[in-house]
N, CA, C and O atoms as CSV, one atom per row, in Angstrom:
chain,resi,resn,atom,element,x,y,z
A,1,UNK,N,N,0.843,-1.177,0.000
A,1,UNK,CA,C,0.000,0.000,0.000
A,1,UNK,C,C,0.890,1.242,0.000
A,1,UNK,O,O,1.703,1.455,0.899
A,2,UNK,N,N,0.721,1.976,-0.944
A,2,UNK,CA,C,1.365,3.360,-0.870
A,2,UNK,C,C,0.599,4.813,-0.470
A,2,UNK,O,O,-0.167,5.499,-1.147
A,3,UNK,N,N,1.023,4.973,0.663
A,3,UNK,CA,C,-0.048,6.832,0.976
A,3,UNK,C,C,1.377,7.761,0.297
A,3,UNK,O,O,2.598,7.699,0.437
A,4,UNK,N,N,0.538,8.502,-0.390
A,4,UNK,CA,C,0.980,9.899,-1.026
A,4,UNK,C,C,0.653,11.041,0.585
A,4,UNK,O,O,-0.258,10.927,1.406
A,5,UNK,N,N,1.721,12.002,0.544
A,5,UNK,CA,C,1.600,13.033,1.437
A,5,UNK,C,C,1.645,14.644,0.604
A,5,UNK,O,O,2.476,15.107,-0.177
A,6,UNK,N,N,0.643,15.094,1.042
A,6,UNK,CA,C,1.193,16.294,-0.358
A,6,UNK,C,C,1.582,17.710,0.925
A,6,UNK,O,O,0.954,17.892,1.968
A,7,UNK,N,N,2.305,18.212,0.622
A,7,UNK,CA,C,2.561,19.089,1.652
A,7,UNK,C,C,1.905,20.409,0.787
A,7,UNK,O,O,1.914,20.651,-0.420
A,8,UNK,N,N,1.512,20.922,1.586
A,8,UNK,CA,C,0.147,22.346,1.589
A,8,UNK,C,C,0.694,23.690,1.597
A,8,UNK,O,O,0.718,24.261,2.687
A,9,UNK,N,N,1.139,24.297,0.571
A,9,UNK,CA,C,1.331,25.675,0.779
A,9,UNK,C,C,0.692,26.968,0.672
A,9,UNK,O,O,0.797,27.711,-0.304
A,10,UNK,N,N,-0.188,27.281,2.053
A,10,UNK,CA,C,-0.421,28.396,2.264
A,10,UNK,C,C,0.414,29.407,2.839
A,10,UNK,O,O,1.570,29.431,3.262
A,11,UNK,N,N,-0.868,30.544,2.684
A,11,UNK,CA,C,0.308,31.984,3.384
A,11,UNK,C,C,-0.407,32.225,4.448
A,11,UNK,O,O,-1.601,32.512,4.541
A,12,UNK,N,N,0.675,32.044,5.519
A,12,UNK,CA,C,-0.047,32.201,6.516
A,12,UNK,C,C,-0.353,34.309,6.860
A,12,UNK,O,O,0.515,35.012,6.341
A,13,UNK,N,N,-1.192,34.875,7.446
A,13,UNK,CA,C,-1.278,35.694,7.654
A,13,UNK,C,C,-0.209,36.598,7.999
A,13,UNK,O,O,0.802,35.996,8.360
A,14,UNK,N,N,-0.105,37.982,8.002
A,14,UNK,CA,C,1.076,38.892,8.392
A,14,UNK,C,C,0.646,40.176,9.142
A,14,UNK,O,O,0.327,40.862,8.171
A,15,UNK,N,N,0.490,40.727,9.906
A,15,UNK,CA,C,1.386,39.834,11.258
A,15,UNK,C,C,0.799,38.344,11.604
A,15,UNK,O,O,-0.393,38.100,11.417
A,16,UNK,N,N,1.541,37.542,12.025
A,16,UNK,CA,C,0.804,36.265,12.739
A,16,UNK,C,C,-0.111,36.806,13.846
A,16,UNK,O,O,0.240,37.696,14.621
A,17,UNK,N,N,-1.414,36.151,13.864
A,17,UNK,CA,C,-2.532,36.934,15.099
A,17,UNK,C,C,-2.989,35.356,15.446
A,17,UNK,O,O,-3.078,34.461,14.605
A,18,UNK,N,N,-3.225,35.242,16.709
A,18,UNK,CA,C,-4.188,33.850,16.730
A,18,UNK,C,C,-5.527,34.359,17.437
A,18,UNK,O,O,-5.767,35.413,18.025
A,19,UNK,N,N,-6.449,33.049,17.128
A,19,UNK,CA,C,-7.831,33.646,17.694
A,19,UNK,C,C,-8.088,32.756,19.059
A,19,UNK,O,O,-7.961,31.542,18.904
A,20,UNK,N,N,-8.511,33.326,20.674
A,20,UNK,CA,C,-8.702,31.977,21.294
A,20,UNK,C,C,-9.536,33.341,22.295
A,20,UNK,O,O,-9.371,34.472,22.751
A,21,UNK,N,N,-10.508,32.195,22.187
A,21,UNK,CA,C,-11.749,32.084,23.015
A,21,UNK,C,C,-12.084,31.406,24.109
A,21,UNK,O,O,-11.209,31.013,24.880
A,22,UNK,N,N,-13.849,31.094,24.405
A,22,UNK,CA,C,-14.158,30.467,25.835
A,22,UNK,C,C,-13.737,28.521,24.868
A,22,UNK,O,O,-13.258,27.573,25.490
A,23,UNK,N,N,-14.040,28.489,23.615
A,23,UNK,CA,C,-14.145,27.856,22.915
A,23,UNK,C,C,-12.804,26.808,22.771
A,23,UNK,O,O,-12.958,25.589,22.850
A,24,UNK,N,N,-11.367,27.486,22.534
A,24,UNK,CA,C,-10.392,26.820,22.123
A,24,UNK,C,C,-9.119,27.114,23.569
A,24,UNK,O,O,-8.190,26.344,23.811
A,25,UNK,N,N,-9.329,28.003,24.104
A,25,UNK,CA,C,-8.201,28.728,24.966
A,25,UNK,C,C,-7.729,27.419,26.498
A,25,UNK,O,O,-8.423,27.332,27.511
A,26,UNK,N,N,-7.199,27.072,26.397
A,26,UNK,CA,C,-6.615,26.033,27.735
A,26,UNK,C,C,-6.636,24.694,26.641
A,26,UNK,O,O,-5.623,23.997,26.593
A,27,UNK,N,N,-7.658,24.401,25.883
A,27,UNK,CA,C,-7.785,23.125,25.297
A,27,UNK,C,C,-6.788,22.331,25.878
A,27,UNK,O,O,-6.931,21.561,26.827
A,28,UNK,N,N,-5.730,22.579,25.220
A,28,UNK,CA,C,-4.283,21.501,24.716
A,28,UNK,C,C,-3.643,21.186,26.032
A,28,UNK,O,O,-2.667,20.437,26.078
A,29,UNK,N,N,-4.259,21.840,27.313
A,29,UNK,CA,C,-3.452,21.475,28.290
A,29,UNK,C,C,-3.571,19.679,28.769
A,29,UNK,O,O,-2.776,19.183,29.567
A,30,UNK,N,N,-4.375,19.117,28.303
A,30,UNK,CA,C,-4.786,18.178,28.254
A,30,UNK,C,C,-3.496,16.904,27.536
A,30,UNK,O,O,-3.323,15.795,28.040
A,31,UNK,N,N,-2.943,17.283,26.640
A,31,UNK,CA,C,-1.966,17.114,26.119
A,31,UNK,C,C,-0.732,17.383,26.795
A,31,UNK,O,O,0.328,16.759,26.742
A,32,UNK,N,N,-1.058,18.480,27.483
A,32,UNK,CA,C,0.329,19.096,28.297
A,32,UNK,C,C,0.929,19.733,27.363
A,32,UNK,O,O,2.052,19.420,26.970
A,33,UNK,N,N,0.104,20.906,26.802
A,33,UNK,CA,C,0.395,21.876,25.717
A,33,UNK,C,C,0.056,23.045,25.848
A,33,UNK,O,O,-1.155,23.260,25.905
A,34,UNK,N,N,0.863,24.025,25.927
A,34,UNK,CA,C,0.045,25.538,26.466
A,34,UNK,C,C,-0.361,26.100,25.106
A,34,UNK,O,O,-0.116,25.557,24.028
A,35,UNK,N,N,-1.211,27.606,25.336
A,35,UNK,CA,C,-1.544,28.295,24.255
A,35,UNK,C,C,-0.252,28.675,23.969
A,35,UNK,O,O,0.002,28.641,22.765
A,36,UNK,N,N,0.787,29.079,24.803
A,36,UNK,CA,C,1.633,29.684,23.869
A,36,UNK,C,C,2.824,28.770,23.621
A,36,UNK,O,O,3.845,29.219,23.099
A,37,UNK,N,N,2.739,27.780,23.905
A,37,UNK,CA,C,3.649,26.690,23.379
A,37,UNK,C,C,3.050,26.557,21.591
A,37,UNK,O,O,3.606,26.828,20.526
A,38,UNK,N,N,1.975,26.131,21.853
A,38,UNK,CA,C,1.190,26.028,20.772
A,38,UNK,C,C,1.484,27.152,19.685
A,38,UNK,O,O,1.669,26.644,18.579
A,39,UNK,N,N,1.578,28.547,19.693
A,39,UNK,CA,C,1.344,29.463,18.970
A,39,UNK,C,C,3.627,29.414,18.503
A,39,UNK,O,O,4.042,29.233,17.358
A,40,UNK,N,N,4.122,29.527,19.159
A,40,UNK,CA,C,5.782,29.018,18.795
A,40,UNK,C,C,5.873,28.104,17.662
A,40,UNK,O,O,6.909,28.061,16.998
A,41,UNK,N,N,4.964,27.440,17.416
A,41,UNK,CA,C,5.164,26.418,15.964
A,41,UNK,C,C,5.425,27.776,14.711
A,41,UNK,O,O,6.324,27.788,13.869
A,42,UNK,N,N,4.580,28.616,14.869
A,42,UNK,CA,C,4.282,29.308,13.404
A,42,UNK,C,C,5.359,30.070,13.661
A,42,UNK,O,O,5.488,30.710,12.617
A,43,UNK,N,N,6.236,30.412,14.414
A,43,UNK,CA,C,7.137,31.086,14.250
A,43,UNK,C,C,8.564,30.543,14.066
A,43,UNK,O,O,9.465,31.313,13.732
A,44,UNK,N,N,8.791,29.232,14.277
A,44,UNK,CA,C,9.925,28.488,13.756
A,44,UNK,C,C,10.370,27.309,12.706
A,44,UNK,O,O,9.519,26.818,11.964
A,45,UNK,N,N,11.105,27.075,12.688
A,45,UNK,CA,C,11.730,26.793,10.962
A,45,UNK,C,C,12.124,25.280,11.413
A,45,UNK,O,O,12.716,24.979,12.450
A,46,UNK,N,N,11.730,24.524,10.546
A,46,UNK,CA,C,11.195,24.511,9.454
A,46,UNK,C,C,9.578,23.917,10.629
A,46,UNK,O,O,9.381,23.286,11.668
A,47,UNK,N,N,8.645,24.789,9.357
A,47,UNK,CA,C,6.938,24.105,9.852
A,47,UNK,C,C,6.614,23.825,8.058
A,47,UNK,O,O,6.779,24.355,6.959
A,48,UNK,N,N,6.157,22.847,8.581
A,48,UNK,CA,C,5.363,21.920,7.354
A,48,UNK,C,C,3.548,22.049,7.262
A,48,UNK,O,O,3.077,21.040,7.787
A,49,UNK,N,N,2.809,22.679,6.921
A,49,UNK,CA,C,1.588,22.279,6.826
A,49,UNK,C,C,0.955,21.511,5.754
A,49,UNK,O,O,1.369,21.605,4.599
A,50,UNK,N,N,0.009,20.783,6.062
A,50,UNK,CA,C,-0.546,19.911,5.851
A,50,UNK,C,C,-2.005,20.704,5.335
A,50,UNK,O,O,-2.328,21.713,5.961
A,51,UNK,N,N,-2.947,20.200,4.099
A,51,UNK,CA,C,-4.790,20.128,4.245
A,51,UNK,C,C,-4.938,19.070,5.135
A,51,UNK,O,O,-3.969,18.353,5.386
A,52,UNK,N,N,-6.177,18.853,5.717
A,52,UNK,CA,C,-6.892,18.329,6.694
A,52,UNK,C,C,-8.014,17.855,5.943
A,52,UNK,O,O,-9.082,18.258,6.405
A,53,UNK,N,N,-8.100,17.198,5.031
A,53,UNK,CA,C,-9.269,16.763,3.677
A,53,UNK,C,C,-10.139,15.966,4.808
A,53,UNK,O,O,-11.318,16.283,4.971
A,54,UNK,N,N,-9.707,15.211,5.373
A,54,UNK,CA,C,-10.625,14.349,6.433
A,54,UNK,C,C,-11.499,15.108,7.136
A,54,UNK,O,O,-12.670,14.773,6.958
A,55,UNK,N,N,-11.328,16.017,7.874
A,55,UNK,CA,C,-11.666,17.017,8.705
A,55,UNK,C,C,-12.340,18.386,8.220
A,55,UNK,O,O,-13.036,19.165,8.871
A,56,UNK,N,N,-11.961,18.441,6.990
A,56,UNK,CA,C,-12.254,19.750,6.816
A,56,UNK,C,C,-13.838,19.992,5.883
A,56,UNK,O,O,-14.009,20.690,4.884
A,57,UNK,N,N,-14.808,19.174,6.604
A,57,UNK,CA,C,-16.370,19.204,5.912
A,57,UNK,C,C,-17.027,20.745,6.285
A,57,UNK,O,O,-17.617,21.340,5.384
A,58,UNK,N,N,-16.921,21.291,7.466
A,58,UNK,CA,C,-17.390,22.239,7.787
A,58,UNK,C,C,-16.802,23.661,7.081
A,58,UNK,O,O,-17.307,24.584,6.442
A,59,UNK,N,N,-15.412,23.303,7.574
A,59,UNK,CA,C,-14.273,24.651,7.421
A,59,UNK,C,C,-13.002,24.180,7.280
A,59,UNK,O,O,-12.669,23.089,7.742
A,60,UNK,N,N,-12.476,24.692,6.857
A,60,UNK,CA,C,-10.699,23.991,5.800
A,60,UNK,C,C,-9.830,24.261,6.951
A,60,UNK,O,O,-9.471,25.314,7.477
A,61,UNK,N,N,-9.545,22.792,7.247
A,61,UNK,CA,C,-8.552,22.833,8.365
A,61,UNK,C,C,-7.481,22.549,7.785
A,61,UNK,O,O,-7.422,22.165,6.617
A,62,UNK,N,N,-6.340,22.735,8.678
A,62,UNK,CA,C,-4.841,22.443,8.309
A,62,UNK,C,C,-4.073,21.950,9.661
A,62,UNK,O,O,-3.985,22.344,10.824
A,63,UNK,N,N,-3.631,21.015,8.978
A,63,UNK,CA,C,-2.322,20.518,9.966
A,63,UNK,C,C,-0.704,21.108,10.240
A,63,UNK,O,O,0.080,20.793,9.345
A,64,UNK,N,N,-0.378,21.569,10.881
A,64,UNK,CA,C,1.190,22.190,10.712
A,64,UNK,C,C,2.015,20.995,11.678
A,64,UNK,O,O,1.724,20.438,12.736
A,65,UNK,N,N,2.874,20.934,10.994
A,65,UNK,CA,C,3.982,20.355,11.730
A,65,UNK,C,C,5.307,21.116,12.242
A,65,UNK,O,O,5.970,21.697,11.384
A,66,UNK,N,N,5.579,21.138,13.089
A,66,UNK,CA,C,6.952,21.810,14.130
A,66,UNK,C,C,7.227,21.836,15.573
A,66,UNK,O,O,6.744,21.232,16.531
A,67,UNK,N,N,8.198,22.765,15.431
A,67,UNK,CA,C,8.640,22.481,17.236
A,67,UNK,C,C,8.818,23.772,17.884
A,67,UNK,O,O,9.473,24.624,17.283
A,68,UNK,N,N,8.303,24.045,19.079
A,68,UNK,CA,C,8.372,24.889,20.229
A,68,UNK,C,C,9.622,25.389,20.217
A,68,UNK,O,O,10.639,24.934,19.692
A,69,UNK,N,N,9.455,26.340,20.827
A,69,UNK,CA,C,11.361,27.188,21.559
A,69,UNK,C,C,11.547,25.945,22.252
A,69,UNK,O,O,12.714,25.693,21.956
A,70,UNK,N,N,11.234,25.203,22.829
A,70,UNK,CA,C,12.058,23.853,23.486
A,70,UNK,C,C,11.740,22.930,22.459
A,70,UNK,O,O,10.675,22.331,22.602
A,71,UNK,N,N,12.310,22.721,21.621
A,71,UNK,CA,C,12.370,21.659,20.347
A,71,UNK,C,C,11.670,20.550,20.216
A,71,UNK,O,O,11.941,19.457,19.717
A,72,UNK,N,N,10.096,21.268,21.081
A,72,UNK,CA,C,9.219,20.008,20.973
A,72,UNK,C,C,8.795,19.997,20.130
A,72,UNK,O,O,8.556,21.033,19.509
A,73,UNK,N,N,8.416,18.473,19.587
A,73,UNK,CA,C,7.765,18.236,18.004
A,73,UNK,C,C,6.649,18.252,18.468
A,73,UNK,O,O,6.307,17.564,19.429
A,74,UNK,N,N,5.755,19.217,17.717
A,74,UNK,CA,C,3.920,19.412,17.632
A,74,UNK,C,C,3.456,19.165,16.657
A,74,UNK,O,O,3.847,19.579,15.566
A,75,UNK,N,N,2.564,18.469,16.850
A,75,UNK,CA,C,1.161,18.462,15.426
A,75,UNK,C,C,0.145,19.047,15.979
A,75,UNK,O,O,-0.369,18.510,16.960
A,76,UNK,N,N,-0.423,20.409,15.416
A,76,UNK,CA,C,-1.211,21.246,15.156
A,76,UNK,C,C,-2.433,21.450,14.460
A,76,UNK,O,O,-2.162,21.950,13.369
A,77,UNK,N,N,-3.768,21.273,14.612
A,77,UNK,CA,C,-4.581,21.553,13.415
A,77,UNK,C,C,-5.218,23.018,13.741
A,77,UNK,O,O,-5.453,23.387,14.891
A,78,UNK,N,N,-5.379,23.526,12.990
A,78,UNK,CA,C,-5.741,25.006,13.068
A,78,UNK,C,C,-6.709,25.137,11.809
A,78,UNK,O,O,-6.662,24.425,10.806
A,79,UNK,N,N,-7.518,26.094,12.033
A,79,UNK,CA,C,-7.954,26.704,10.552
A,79,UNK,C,C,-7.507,28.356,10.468
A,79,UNK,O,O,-6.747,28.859,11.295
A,80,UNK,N,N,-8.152,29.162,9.246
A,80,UNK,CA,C,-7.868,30.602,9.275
A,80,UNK,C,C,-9.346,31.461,9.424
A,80,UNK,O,O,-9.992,31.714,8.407
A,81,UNK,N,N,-9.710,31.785,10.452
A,81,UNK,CA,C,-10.799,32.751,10.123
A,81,UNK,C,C,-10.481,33.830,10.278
A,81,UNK,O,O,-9.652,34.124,11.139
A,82,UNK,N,N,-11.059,34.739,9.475
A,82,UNK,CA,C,-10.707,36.514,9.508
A,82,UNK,C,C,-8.942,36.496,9.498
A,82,UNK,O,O,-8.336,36.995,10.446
A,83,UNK,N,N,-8.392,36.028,8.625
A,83,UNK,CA,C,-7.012,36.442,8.606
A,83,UNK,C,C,-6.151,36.311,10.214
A,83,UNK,O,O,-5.154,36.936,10.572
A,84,UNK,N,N,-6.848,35.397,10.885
A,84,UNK,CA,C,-6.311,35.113,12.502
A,84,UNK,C,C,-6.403,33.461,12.329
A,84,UNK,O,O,-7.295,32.868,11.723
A,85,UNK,N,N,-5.366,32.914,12.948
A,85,UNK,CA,C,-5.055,31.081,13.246
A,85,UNK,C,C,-6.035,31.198,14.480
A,85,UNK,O,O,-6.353,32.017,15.342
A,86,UNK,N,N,-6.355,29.813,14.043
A,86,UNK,CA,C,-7.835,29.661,15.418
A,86,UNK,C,C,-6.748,28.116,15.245
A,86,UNK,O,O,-6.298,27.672,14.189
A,87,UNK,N,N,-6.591,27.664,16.367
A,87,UNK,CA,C,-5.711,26.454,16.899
A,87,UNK,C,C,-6.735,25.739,17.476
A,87,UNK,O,O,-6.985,26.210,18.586
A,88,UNK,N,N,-7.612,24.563,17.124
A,88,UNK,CA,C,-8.245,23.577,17.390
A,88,UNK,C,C,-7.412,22.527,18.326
A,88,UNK,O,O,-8.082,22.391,19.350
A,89,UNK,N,N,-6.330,21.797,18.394
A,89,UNK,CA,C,-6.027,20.692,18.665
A,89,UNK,C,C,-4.125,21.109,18.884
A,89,UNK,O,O,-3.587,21.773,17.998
A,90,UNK,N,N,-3.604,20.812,19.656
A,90,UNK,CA,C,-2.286,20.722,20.077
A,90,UNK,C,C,-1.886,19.413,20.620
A,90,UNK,O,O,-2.228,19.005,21.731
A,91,UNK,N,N,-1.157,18.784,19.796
A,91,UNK,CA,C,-0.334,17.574,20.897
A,91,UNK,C,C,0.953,17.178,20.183
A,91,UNK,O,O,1.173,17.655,19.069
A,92,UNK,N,N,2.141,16.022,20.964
A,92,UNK,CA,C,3.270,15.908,20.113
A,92,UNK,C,C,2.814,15.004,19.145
A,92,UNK,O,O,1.910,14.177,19.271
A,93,UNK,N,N,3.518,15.231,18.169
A,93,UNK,CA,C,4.119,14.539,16.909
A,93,UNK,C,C,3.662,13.201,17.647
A,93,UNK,O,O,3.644,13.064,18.870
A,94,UNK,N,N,3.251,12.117,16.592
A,94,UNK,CA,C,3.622,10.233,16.966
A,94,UNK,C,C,4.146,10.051,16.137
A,94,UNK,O,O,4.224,10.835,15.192
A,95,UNK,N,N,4.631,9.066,16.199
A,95,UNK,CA,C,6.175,8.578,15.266
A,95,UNK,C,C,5.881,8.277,13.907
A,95,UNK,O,O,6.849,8.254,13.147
A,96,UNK,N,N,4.764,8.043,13.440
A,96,UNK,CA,C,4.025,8.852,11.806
A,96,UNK,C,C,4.440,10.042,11.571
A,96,UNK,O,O,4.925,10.260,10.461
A,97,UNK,N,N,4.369,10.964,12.413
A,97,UNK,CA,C,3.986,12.524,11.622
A,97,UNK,C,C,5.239,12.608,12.157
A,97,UNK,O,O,4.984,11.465,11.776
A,98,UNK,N,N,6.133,12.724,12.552
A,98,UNK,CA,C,7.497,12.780,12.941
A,98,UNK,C,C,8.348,12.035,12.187
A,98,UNK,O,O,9.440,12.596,12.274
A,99,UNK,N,N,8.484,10.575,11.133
A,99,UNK,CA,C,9.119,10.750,10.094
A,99,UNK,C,C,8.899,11.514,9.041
A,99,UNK,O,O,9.838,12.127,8.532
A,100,UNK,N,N,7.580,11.606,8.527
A,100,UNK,CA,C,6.667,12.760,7.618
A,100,UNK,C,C,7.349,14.246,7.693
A,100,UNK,O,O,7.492,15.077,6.797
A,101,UNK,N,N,7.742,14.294,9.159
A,101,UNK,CA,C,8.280,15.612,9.523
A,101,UNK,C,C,9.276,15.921,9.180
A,101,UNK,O,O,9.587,17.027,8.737
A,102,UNK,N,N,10.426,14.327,9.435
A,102,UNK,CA,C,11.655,14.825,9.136
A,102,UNK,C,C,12.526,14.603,7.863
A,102,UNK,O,O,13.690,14.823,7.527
A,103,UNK,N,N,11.274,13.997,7.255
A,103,UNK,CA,C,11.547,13.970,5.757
A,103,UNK,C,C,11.669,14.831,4.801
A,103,UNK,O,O,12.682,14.994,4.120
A,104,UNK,N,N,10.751,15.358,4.719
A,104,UNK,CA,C,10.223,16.629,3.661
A,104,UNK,C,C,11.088,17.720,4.194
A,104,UNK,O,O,11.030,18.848,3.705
């Protein structure tokens, strides 16, 4: 069986803004992921995003792949509303999306 991975190039917004509400804000602690651990992906090198075709029936999600100021590996799904990252989901990398990661 062969899976194809297509890596996703959007632009992400400028300035970077994120959106967090009663809705998304603490989420990831659950994971043992802060908001602003979480928001450090979009600002360091290399991040990989991903479409979210599975997920994205409602609203076009995206997956980013990267790592924190402490070189933690995150997988991210976020979407874009109003030109602001709304961060749905924070947790590390599993050893799928972490060769995926360090491939490309």
């Amino acid at each position: 069986m062969y899976i194809s991975v297509i890596y996703y190039l959007v632009k992400l917004p400028k300035p970077i803004e994120f959106e967090w509400d009663q809705g998304n804000i603490n989420k990831n602690l659950k994971h043992g992921v802060t908001d602003k651990e979480s928001e450090e992906v979009f600002f360091n090198k290399p991040l990989k995003i991903f479409k979210d075709t599975k997920h994205s029936e409602v609203e076009n999600r995206l997956v980013a792949y990267g790592i924190s100021n402490s070189d933690r590996k995150l997988a991210i799904v976020f979407t874009l509303r109003e030109s602001k990252i709304r961060i749905i989901s924070a947790r590390d990398q599993n050893k799928k999306e972490r060769n995926t990661y360090e491939k490309i």
